[in-house]
C-alpha positions as CSV (number, residue, x, y, z in Angstrom):
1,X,-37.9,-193.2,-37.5
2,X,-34.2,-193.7,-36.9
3,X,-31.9,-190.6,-37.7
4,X,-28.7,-190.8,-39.1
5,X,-25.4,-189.0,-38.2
6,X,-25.2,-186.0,-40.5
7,X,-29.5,-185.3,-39.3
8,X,-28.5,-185.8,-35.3
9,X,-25.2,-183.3,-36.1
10,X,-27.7,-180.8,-38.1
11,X,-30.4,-180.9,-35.3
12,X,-27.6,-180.6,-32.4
13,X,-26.4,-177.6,-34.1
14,X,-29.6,-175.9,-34.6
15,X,-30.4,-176.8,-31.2
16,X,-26.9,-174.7,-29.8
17,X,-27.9,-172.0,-32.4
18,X,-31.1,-171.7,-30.4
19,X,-30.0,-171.8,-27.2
20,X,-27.4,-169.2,-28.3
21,X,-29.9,-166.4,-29.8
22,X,-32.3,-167.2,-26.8
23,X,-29.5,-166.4,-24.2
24,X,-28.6,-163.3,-26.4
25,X,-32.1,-162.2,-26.4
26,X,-32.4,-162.8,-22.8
27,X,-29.2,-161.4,-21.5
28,X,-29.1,-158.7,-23.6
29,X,-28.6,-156.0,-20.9
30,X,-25.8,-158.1,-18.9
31,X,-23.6,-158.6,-22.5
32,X,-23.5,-155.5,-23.4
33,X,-20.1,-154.6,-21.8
34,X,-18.5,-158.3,-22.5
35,X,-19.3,-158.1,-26.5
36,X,-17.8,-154.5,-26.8
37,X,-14.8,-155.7,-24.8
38,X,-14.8,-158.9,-26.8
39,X,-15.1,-156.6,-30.2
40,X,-12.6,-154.5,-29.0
41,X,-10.4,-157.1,-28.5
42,X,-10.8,-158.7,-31.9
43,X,-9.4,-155.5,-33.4
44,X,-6.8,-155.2,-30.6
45,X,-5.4,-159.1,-31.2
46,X,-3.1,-158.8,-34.2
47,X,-1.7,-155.8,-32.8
48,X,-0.8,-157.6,-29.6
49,X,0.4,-160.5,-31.5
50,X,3.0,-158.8,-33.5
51,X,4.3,-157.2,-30.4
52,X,4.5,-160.1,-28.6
53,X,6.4,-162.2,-31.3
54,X,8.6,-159.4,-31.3
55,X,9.7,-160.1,-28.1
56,X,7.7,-157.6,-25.7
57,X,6.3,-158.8,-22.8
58,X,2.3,-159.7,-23.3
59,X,1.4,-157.5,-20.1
60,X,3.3,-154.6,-21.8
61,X,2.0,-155.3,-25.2
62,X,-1.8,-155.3,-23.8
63,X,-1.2,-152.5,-21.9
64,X,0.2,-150.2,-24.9
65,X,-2.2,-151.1,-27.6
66,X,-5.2,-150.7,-25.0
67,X,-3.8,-147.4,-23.4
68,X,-3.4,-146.1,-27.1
69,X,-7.1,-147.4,-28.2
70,X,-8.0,-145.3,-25.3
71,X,-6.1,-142.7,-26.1
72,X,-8.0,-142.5,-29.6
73,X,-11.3,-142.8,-28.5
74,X,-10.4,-140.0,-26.0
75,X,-9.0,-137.9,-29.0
76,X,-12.3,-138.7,-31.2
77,X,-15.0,-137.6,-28.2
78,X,-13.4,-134.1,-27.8
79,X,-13.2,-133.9,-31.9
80,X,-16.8,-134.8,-32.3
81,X,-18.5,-132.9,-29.5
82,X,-17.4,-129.3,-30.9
83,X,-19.7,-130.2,-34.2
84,X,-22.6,-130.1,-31.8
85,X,-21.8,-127.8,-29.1
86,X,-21.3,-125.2,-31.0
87,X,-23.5,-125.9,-34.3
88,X,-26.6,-125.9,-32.7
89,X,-26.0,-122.3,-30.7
90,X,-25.4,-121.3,-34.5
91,X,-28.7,-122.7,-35.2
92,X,-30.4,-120.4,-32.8
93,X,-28.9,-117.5,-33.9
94,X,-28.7,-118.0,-37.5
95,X,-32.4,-119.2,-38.0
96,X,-34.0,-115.4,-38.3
97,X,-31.3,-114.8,-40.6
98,X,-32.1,-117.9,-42.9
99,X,-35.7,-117.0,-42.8
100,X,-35.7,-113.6,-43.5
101,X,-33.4,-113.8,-46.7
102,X,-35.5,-116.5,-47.8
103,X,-38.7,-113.7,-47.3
104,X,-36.4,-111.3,-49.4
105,X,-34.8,-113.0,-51.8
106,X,-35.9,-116.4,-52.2
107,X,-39.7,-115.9,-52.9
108,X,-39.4,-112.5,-54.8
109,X,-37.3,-114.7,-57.0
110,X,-39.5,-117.7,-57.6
111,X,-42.5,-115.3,-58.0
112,X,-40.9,-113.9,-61.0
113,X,-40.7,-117.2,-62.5
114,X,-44.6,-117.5,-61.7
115,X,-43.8,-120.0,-58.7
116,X,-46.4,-118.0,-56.4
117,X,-45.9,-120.2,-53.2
118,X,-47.9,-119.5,-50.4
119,X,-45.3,-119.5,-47.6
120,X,-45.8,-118.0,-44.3
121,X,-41.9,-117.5,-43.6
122,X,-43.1,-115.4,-40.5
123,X,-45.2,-118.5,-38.9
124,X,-42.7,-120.9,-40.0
125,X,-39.5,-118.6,-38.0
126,X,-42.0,-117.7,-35.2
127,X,-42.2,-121.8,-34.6
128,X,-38.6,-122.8,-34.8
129,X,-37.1,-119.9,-32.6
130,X,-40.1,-121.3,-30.0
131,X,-39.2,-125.1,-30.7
132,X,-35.2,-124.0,-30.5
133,X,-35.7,-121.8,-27.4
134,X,-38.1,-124.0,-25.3
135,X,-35.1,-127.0,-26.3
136,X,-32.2,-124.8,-24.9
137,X,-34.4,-123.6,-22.0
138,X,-35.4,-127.1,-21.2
139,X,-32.1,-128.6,-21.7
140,X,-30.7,-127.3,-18.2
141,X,-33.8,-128.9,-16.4
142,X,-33.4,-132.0,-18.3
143,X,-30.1,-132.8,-17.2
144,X,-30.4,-132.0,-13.9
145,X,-33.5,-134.6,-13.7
146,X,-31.3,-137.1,-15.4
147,X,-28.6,-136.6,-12.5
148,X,-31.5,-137.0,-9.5
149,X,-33.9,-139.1,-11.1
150,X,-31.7,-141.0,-13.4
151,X,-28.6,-141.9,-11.4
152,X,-28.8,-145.3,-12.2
153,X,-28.3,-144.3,-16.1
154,X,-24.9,-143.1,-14.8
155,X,-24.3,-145.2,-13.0
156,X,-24.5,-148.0,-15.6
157,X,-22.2,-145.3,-18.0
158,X,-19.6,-145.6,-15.3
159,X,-19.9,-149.1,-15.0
160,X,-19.2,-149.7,-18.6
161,X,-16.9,-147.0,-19.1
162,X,-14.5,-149.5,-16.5
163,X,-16.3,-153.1,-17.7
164,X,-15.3,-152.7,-21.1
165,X,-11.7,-151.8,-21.4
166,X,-11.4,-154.3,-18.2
167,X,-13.1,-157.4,-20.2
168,X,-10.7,-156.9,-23.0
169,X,-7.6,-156.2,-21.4
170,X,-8.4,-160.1,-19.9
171,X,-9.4,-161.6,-23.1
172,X,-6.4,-160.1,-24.6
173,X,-4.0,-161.4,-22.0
174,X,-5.5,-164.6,-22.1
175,X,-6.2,-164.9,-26.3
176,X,-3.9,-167.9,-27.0
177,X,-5.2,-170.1,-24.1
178,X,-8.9,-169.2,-24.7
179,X,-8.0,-170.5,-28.2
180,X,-6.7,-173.8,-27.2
181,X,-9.4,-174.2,-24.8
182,X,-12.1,-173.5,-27.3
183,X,-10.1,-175.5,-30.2
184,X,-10.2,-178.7,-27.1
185,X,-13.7,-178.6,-26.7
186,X,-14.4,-179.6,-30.5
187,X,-14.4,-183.3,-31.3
188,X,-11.1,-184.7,-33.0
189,X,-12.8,-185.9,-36.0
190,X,-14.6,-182.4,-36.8
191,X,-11.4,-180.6,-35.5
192,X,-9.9,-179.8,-39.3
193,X,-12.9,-179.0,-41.1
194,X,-14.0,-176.6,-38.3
195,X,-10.3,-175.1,-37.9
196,X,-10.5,-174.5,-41.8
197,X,-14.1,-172.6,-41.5
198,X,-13.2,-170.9,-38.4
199,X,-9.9,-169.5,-40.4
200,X,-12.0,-168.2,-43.4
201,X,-14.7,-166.7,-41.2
202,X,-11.7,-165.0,-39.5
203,X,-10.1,-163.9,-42.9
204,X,-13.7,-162.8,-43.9
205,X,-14.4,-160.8,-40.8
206,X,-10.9,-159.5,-40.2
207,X,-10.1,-158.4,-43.6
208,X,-13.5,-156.6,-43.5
209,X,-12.9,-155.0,-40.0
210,X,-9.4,-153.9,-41.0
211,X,-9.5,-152.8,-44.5
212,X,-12.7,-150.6,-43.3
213,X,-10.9,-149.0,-40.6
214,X,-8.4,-148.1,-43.1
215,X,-10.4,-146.6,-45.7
216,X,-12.3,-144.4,-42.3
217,X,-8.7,-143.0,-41.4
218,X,-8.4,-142.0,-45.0
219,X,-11.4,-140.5,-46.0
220,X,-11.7,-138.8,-42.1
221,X,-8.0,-137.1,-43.2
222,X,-9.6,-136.5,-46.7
223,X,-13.2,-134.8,-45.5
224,X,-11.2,-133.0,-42.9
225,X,-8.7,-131.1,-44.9
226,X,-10.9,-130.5,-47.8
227,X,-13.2,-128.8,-45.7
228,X,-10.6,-126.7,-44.4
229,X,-9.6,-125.8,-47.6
230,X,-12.8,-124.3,-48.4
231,X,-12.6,-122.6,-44.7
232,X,-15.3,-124.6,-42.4
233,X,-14.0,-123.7,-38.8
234,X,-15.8,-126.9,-38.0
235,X,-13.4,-129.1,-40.6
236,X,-11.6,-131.3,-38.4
237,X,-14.5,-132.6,-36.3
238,X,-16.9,-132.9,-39.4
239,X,-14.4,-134.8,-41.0
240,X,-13.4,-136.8,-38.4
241,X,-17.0,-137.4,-37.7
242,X,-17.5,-138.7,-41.5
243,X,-15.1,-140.3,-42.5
244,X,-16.0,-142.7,-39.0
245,X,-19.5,-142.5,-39.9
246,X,-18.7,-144.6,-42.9
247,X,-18.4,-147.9,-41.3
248,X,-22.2,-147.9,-42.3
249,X,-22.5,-147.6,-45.9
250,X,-24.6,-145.0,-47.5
251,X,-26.2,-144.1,-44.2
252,X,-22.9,-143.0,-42.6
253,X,-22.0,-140.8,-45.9
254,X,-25.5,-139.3,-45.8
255,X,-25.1,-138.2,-41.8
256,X,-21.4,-136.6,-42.2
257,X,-23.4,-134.4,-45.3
258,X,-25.9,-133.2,-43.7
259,X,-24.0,-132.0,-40.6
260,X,-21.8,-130.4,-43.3
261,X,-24.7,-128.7,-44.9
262,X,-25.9,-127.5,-42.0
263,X,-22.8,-126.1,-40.8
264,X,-21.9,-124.6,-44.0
265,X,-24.9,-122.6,-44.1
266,X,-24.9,-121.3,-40.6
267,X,-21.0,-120.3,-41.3
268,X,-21.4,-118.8,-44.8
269,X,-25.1,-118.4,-45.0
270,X,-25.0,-118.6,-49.0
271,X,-24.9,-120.9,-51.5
272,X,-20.7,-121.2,-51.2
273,X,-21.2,-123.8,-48.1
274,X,-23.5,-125.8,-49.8
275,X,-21.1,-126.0,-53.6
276,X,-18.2,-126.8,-51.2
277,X,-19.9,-129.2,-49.1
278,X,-21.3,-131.3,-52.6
279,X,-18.0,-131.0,-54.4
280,X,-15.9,-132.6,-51.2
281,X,-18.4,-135.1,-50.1
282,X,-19.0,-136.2,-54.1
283,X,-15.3,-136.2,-54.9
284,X,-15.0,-138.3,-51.3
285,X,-17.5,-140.4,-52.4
286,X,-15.7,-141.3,-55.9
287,X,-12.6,-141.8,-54.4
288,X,-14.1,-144.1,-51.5
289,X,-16.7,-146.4,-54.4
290,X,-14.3,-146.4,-57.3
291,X,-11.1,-147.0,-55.8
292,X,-10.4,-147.5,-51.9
293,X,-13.3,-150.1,-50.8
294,X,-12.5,-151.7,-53.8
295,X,-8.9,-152.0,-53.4
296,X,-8.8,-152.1,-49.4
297,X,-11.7,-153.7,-48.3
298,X,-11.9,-156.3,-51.8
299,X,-15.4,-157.3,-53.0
300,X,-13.7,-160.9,-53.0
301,X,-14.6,-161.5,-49.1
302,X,-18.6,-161.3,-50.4
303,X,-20.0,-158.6,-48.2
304,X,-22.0,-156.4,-50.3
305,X,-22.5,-153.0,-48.6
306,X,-26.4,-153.6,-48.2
307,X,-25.5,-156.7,-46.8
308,X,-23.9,-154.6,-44.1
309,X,-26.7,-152.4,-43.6
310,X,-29.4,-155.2,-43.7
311,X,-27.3,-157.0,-40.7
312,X,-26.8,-154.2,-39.1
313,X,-30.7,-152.7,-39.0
314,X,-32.1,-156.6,-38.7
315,X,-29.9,-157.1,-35.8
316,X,-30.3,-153.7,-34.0
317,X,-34.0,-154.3,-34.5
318,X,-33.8,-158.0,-33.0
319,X,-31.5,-157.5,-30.0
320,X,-30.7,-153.9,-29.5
321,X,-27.1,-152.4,-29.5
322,X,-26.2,-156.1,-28.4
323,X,-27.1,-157.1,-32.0
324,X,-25.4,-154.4,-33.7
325,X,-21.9,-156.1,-32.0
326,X,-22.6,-159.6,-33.3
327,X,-24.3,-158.4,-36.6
328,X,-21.0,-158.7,-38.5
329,X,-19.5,-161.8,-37.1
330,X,-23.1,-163.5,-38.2
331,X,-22.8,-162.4,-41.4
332,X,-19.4,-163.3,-42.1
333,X,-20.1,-166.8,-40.9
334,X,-23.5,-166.5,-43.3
335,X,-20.8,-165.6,-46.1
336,X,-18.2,-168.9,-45.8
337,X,-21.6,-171.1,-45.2
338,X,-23.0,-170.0,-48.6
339,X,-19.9,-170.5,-50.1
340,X,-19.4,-173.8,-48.7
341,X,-23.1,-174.2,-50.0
342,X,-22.1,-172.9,-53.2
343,X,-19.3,-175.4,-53.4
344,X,-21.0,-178.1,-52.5
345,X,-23.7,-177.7,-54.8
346,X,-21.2,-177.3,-58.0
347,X,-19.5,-180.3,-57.6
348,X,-23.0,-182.5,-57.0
349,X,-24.3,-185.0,-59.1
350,X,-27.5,-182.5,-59.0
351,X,-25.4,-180.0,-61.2
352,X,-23.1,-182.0,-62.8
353,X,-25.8,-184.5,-64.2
């Protein structure tokens, strides 16, 4: 049987869409640090571009928006690690206190209502201060096994704590002639079409990417100071933490609550830090469903916030923290194939007849 053009170009295709998950599969381990520099420049490019067209050398452009991403991510660690290194000291201390009121109050209470409920509060503390001590006693020992017996952990830490920013320092330096170079390996005769998919997967990805990052910097200011309003010492970093956590939808929101919960009961240990936690994180939520994703991120560009999490979770699943990188740059090129689909299939004699 003799195939014709478009059937050869569909089976090439699927054959380089093969090869490609087979080597991501494979090489998993070895990509890591390339994707996250690749990703990293992605988000970096514009920035870099709009310096350099205003005249600014490229080395000096690369080298400011990099240092500055650094900078950031420098900033964020020493905001985020405070949640946990001192929340779960709290935790410690606080949990006889939690258990005893609920012995004094709680179940007196319910059992005047006729909601007997056999509870052993006294087993139930007994357990966690064992589980919580045994955790901070072990914790010590555990690191220091991780140092001897796990160097080469750290060692790979280091390694792409100096790959990454390295990888896309060179991809940012080099972004216009890596373009050229890719846009030269494409035939002539496919060169338009694919320019004009390649520019809507771009719009797509990039309008995703950057409206999101927009409505995190908003909602992170928004969790922070209403929080601190309501007088969480932890405000800033629980904040910080959620409104960054957002990038995955629902999931995200549900992590920066509970670490709010938790911290307003071990700070106020009353019923206070958990109406303060549900009126921020419900009014945040509003704001963020009702009127910034909607208005920043656009449902026009077609990726439904399941969508997100589906790709995300799939991915993960499929290829690790590699597949996490390339879940969203998939799915935006899933989105302008079904539209093209979609297209397509309007304007056929199949729907038109």
């Amino acid at each position: 049987m003799t195939l014709t053009n478009a059937q050869r170009r569909t089976l090439t295709w699927a054959g380089i869409a093969l090869v490609f998950v087979l080597l991501l599969w494979l090489l998993a381990p070895v990509l890591t640090p390339f994707l996250v520099g690749a990703v990293l420049a992605y988000a970096l490019q514009p920035a870099v571009e709009h310096l350099a067209r205003r005249g600014m050398p490229r080395l000096v452009a690369v080298i400011l928006v990099e240092g500055l991403m650094l900078l950031a991510l420098l900033a964020l660690l020493l905001l985020v690690v405070p949640v946990f290194s001192k929340e779960l000291p709290l935790l410690r201390e606080q949990v006889p206190l939690f258990f005893d009121r609920l012995n004094n109050k709680v179940l007196p209470w319910l059992s005047q209502y006729s909601f007997g409920i056999p509870i052993d509060v006294g087993g139930i503390k007994t357990l966690a201060l064992e589980y919580l001590n045994a955790n901070f006693d072990g914790w010590g020992v555990a690191v220091l096994n991780s140092a001897r017996i796990g160097g080469s952990i750290l060692l790979t830490a280091t390694g792409l704590a100096v790959l990454v920013p390295l990888v896309s320092f060179y991809l940012l330096m080099d972004w216009p002639t890596l373009v050229q170079r890719g846009t030269q390996l494409i035939p002539p005769r496919m060169r338009p079409h694919t320019q004009t998919v390649l520019i809507e997967v771009d719009m797509v990805l990039g309008q995703y990417l950057r409206g999101q990052a927009l409505v995190m910097l908003i909602l992170a200011i928004f969790y922070s100071v209403g929080l601190a309003l309501f007088g969480f010492e932890l405000a800033l970093p629980l904040g910080v933490f959620t409104g960054l956590a957002i990038f995955i939808p629902y999931i995200g929101f549900g992590a920066g609550m509970l670490l709010a919960l938790i911290a307003g009961l071990l700070q106020f240990m009353s019923w206070y830090g958990v109406l303060s936690v549900a009126l921020v994180y419900g009014l945040g939520q509003i704001i963020e469903s009702f009127y910034l994703t909607p208005r920043l991120v656009g449902e026009r560009i077609g990726m439904h916030p399941l969508m997100v999490i589906f790709s995300l979770l799939a991915f993960g699943h499929l290829f690790g923290f590699v597949g996490v990188l390339v879940a969203l740059p998939v799915s935006a090129v899933l989105v302008v194939a079904v539209r093209r689909v979609q297209e397509a299939y309007l304007q056929s004699a199949i729907y038109i007849n």
